[in-house]
C-alpha positions in Angstrom: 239.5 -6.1 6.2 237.3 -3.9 8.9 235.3 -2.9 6.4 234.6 -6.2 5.0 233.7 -7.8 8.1 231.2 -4.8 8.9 229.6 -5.7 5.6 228.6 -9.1 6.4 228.8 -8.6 10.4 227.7 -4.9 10.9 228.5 -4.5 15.0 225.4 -3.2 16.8 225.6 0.4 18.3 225.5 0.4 22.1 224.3 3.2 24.5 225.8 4.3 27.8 225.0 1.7 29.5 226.3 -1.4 27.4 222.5 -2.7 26.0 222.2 -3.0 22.2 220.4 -0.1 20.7 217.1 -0.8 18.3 217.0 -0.4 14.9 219.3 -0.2 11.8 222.3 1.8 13.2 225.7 -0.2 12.7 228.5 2.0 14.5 232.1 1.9 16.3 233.2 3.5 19.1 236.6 3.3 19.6 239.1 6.1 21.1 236.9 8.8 20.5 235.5 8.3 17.0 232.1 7.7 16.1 230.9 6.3 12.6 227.4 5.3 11.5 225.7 3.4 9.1 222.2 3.7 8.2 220.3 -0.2 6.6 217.1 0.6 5.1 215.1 -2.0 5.9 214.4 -4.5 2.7 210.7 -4.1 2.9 211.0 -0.3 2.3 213.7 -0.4 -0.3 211.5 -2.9 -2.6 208.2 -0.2 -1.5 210.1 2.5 -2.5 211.6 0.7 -5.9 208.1 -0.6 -7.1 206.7 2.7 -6.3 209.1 4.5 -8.6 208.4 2.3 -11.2 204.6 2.7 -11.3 205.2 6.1 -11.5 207.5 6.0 -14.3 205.9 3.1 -16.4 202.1 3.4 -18.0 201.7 -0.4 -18.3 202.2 -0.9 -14.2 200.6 3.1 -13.1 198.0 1.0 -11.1 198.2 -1.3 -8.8 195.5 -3.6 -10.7 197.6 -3.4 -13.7 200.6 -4.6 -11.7 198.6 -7.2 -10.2 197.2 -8.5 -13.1 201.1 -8.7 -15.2 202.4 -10.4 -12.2 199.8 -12.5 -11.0 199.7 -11.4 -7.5 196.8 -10.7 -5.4 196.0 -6.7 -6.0 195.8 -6.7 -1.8 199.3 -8.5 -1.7 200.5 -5.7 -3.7 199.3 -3.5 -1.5 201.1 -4.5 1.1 204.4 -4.8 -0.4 203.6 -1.0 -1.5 203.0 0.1 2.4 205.9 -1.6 3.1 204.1 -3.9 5.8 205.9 -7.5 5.2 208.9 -8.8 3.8 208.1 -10.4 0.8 209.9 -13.6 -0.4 212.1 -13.8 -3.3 209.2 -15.7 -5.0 207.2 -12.5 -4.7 210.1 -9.7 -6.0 210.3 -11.9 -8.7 207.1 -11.9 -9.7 207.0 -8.0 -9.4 210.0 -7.8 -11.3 208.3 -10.1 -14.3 205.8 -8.1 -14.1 207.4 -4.7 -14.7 209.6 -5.6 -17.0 212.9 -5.7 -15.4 215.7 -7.7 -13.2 214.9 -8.8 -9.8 218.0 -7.4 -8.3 216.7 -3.7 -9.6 213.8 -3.9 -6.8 216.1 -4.6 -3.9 219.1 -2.3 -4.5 218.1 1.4 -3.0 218.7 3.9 -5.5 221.4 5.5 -3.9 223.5 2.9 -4.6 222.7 2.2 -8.6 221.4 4.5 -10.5 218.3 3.3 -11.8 217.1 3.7 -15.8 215.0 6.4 -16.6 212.0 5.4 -18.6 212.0 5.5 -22.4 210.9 8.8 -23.8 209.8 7.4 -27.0 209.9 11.8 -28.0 213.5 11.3 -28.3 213.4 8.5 -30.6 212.5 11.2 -33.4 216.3 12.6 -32.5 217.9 9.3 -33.5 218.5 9.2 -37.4 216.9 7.5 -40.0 219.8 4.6 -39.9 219.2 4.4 -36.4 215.6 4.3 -35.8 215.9 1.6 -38.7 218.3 -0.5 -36.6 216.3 -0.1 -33.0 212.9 -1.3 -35.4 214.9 -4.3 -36.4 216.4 -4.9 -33.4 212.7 -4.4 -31.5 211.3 -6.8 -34.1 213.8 -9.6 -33.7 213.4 -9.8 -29.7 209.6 -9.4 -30.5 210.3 -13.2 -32.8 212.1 -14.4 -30.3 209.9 -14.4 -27.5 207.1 -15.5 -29.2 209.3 -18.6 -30.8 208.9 -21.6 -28.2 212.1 -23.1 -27.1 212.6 -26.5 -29.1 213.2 -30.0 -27.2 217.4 -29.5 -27.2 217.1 -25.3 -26.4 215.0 -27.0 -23.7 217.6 -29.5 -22.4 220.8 -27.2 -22.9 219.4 -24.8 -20.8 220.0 -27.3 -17.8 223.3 -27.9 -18.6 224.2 -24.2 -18.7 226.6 -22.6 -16.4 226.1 -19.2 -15.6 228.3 -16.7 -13.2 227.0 -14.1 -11.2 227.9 -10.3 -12.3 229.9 -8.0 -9.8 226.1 -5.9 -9.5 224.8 -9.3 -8.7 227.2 -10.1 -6.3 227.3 -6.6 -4.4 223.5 -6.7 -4.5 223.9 -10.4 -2.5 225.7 -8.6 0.2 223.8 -6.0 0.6 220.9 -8.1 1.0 222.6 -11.0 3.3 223.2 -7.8 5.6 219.8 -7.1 6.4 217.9 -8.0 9.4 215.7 -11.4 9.2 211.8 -10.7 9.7 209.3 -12.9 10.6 206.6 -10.8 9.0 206.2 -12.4 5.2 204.2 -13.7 3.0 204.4 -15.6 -0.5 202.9 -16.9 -3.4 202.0 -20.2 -2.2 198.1 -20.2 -1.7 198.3 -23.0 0.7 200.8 -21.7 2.8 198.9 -21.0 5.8 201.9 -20.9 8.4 201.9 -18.0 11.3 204.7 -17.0 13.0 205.2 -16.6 16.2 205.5 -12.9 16.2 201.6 -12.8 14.7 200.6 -15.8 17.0 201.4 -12.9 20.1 199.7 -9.9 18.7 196.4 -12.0 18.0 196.3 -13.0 21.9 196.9 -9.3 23.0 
């Protein structure tokens, strides 16, 4: 039970003299013993994740390439890459689309899930004839199916679909709900023009 409430209500280390200490550090001291956990903040995890995958991917290696498959603003990106604001889900998603891969993937640190390595398409000449026959098919049907539009009753079934959340998904909620809130965000909305309070006090110093 401890260690469920100190997932969703991490306790603040204290100093000496009873003030709440800065920062990520969630700690309890308590007869003597001292533990510590260490929150990356969100804005560094996603930096970090969409770094890792220009690196590893040709098709995002730029951040105009990036920009352009996602539809973002190649200065947005910029900033999501030095890890200046906390970007709204509207935003990760976008990157995700973009890359080629699940939301959840760019805010979940890599210690905790491993992430896939890229596709070496060298070791497809180790795979046997059969197989390299199957993954061609296989390619070629997902290939159909994305370029097939939905018809009018795909369209409306889709609404009436139920779908339940994985274990990652729900482990990656938590993780995420136990973060500290920002002020400092932006989105995709080019007529949000909105400043928080935060910004509001460093323009009039």
């Amino acid at each position: 039970m401890e260690e469920v409430m100190r997932e969703f209500y991490p306790v603040l280390e204290f100093s000496a003299n009873g003030n709440s200490s800065s920062g990520f550090h969630c700690g309890n001291r308590r007869r003597g013993i001292i533990s510590r956990m260490t929150k990356t903040p969100l804005r560094e995890v996603l930096a970090a994740n969409v770094r890792y995958y220009m690196r590893e991917l040709p098709h995002v290696d730029k951040q105009v390439k990036l920009s352009k498959r996602s539809g973002i603003a190649q200065s947005s990106v910029n900033r999501v890459l030095a890890a200046q604001v906390d970007a709204q889900l509207s935003v990760v998603e976008a990157l995700a689309k973009g890359i080629g891969i699940p939301a959840s993937q760019l805010l979940t640190e890599r210690g905790d899930v491993e992430l896939p390595a890229a596709l070496d398409p060298r070791k497809l000449v180790l795979l046997s004839a059969e197989d390299q026959r199957k993954l061609g098919a296989f390619a070629e049907f997902l290939l159909t199916q994305a370029a097939t539009p939905p018809t009018e009753t795909e369209k409306t079934a889709a609404f009436d679909r139920t779908y339940t959340a994985s274990q990652e998904d729900r482990e990656g909620a938590k993780r995420v709900a136990g973060r500290p809130l920002s002020n400092d965000s932006f989105s995709l909305d080019p007529h949000d023009k909105s400043t928080t309070r935060d910004q509001k006090t460093r323009r009039r110093k």
